[in-house]
N, C-alpha and C positions, 0 to 999 in steps of 0.2 A: 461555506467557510473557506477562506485562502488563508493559506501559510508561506513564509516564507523561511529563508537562511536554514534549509532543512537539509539533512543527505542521506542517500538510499546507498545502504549497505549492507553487504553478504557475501555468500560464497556454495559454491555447489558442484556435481557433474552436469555439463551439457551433453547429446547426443545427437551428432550427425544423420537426419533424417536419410538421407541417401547412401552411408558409408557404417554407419552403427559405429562409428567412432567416437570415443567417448573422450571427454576433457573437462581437468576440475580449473574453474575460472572466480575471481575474486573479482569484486564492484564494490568501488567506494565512490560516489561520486554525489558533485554540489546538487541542490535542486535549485532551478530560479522560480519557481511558482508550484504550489501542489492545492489545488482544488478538490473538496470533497461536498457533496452532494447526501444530507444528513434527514433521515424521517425519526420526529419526535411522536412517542407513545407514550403508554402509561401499564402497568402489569401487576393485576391483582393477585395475590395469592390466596391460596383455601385458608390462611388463618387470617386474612383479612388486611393484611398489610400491602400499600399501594406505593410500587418503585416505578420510577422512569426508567423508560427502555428510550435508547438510542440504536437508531439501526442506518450505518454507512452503507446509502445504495449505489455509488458511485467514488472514485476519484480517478483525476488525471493530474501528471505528473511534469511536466517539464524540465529535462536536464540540462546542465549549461552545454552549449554545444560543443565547446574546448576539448571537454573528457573523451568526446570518440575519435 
């Protein structure tokens, strides 16, 4: 499946692998393409009802390059 006109957005601490330096950083940015890589199942329960299971084993992301 491909999507587009998407944006990846959040916010957290990073840590300075080599200084233990820590810093809170915010990401808002466009996506130009997000690809995901999707395995369709089925999942029976003990009372006998049968639901689709959808299991995301992959996606990749492409960000507009602008943003960095």
């Amino acid at each position: 499946m491909e999507l587009s006109n998407l944006k990846f957005v959040g916010h957290g601490m990073i840590t300075d692998p080599e200084t233990s330096v820590q810093d809170f950083i915010k990401i808002n940015a466009d996506l130009d393409l997000v690809q995901m890589v999707m395995s369709l199942d089925q999942e029976l329960t003990k009372e006998g009802n049968l639901y689709p299971k959808v299991e995301i084993t992959e996606v990749a992301l492409t960000m507009h390059k602008d943003t960095f």
